[in-house]
C-alpha positions in Angstrom: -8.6 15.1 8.0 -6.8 16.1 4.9 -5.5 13.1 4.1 -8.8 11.2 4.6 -10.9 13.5 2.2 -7.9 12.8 -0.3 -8.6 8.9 0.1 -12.2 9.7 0.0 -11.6 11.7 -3.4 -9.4 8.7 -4.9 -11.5 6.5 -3.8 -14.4 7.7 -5.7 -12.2 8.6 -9.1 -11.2 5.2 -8.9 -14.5 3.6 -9.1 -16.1 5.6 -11.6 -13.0 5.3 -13.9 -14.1 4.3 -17.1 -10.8 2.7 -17.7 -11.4 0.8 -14.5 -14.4 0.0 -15.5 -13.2 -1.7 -18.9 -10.4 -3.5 -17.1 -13.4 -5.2 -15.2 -15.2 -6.0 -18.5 -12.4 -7.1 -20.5 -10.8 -9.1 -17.9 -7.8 -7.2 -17.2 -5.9 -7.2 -13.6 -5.3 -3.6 -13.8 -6.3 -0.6 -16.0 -2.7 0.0 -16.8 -3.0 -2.6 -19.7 -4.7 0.3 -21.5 -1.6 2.1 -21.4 0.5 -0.6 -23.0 -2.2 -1.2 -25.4 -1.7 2.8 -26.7 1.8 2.9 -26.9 2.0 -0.8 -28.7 -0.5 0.9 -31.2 1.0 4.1 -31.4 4.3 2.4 -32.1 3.4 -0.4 -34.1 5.2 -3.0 -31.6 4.9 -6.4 -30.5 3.9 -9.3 -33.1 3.7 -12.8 -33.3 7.1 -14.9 -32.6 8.1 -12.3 -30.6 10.2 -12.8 -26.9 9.2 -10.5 -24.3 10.4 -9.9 -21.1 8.0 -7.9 -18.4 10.1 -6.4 -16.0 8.3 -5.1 -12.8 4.6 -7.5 -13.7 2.8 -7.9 -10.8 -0.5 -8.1 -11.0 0.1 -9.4 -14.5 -1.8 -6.6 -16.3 0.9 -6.1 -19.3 1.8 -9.3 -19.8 -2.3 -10.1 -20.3 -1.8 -7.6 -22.8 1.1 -9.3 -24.5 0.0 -12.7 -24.6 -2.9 -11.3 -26.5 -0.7 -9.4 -28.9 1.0 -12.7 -29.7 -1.9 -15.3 -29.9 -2.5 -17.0 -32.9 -6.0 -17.1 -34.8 -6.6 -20.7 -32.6 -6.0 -19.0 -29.5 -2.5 -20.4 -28.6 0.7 -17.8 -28.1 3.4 -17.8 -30.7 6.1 -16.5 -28.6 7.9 -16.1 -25.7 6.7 -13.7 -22.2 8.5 -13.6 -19.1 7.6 -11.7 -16.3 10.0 -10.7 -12.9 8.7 -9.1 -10.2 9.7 -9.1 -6.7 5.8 -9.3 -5.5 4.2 -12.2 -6.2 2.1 -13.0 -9.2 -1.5 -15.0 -9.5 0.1 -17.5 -12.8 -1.2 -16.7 -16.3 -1.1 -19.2 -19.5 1.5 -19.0 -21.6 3.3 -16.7 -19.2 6.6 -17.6 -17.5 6.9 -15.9 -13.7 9.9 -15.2 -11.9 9.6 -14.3 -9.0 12.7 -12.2 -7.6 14.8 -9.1 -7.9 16.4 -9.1 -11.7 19.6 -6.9 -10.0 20.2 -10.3 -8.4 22.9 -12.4 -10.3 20.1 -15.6 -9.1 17.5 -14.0 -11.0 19.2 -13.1 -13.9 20.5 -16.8 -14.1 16.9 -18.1 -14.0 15.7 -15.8 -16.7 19.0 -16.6 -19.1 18.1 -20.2 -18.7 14.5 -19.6 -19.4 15.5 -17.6 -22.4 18.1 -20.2 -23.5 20.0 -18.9 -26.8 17.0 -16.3 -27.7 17.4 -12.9 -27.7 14.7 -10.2 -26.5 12.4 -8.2 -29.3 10.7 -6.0 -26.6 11.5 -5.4 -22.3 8.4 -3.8 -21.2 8.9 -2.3 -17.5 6.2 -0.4 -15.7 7.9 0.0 -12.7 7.6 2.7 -10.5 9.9 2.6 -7.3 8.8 3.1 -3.5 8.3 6.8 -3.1 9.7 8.9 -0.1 7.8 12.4 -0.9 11.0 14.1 -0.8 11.7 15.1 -4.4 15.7 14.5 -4.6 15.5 11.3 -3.2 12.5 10.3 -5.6 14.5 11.5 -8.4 17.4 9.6 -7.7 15.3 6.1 -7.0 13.6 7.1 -10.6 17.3 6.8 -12.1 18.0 4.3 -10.5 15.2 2.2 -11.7 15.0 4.1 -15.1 18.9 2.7 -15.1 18.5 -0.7 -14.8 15.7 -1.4 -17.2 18.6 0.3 -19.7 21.5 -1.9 -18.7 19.0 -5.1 -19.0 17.8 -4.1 -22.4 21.1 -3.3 -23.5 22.2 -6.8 -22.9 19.6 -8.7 -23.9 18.0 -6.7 -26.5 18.0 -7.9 -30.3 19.6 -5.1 -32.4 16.4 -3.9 -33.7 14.6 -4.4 -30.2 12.6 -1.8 -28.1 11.9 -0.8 -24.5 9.1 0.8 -23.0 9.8 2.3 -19.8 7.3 4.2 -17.4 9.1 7.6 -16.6 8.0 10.6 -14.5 8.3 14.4 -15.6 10.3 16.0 -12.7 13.9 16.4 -11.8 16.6 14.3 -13.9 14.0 13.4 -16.7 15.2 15.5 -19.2 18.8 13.4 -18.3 17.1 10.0 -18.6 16.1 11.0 -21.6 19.3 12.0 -23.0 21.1 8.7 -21.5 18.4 6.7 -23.3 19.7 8.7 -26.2 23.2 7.6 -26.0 22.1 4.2 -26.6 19.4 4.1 -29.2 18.5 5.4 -32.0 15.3 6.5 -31.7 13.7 7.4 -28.3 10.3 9.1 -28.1 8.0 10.6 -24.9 4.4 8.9 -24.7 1.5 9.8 -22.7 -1.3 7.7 -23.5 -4.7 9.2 -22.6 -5.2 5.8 -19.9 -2.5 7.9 -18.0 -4.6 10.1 -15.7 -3.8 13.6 -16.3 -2.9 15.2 -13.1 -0.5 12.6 -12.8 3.4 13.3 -14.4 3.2 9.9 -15.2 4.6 9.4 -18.9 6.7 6.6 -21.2 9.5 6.4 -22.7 10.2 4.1 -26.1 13.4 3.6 -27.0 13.9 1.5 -30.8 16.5 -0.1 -32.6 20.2 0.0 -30.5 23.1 2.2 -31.5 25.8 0.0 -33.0 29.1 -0.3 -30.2 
């Protein structure tokens, strides 16, 4: 009974979202683009002739985002996006799709011979792994996630490159944080006001990588 007025409840929040509601209007697959939007502002990321790579895409709503950020006055994108996700993705112009899991060596393959000899300006990941309810094991799939968006930014990041990387306030954030820390030089906690507030949803940016 519980669980259905819950549904009910979310339900109802969900369609009287006003960020819902200017996803619909503004041709958006998902009101998370909002987010990005905020924290590209806030940050003053993402500009023409950039390369991009969107890890975790599906439905497509931040790459939407970035293809705008890098469109020329005539409409056409000066850049490079590529998006991975292991769910499939309805196709967007300009917008490369890979469909796979980018811990596969296969995957990684098709997106170094997609990127050819370019590096990566910004990995954008708004991941979020399947959730258990039990907190430890969360935690740990958080890490794990929060882990590899690192290690794939660490090796394909330009020097002065960022990563945005959805993060969750609980146990091990503070050490995700930290490990971040290790590896560049400047790495900031976002919530943009898209993110609902109840929810311990929150970003992390991490700029400009830590010389070996």
């Amino acid at each position: 009974m519980a669980k259905k007025k819950v549904s009910k409840q979310w339900v109802h929040e969900h369609i009287n979202d006003p960020y819902v509601k200017m996803a619909q209007q503004k041709g958006y697959r998902a009101r998370a683009a909002f987010k990005l939007l905020e924290l590209l502002d806030a940050e003053a990321l993402a500009k023409p002739g950039d390369v991009v790579v969107d890890l975790g895409a599906a439905p497509g709503s931040w790459s939407q985002v970035m293809r705008q950020r890098l469109a020329r006055h005539d409409g056409t994108v000066d850049g490079t996006i590529i998006a991975l996700d292991m769910l499939p993705m309805e196709p967007l112009p300009d917008v490369t799709f890979i469909q796979g899991d980018f811990r596969e060596d296969e995957v990684l393959h098709q997106l170094q011979d997609k990127l050819g000899d370019k590096k990566v300006d910004l990995v954008i990941s708004d991941m979020a792994p399947n959730l258990t309810g039990v907190k430890v094991a969360d935690a740990a799939r958080f890490q794990h996630v929060h882990e590899l968006a690192l290690d794939f930014a660490c090796q394909h990041l330009v020097p002065s490159g960022a990563l945005i990387v959805k993060a969750f306030h609980g146990s091990g954030f503070s050490q995700t944080v930290q490990q971040y820390r290790q590896y560049f030089t400047r790495v900031v906690v976002r919530k943009p006001q898209a993110s609902r507030d109840r929810s311990s949803e929150t970003f992390l940016v991490a700029r400009t990588l830590k010389q070996a």
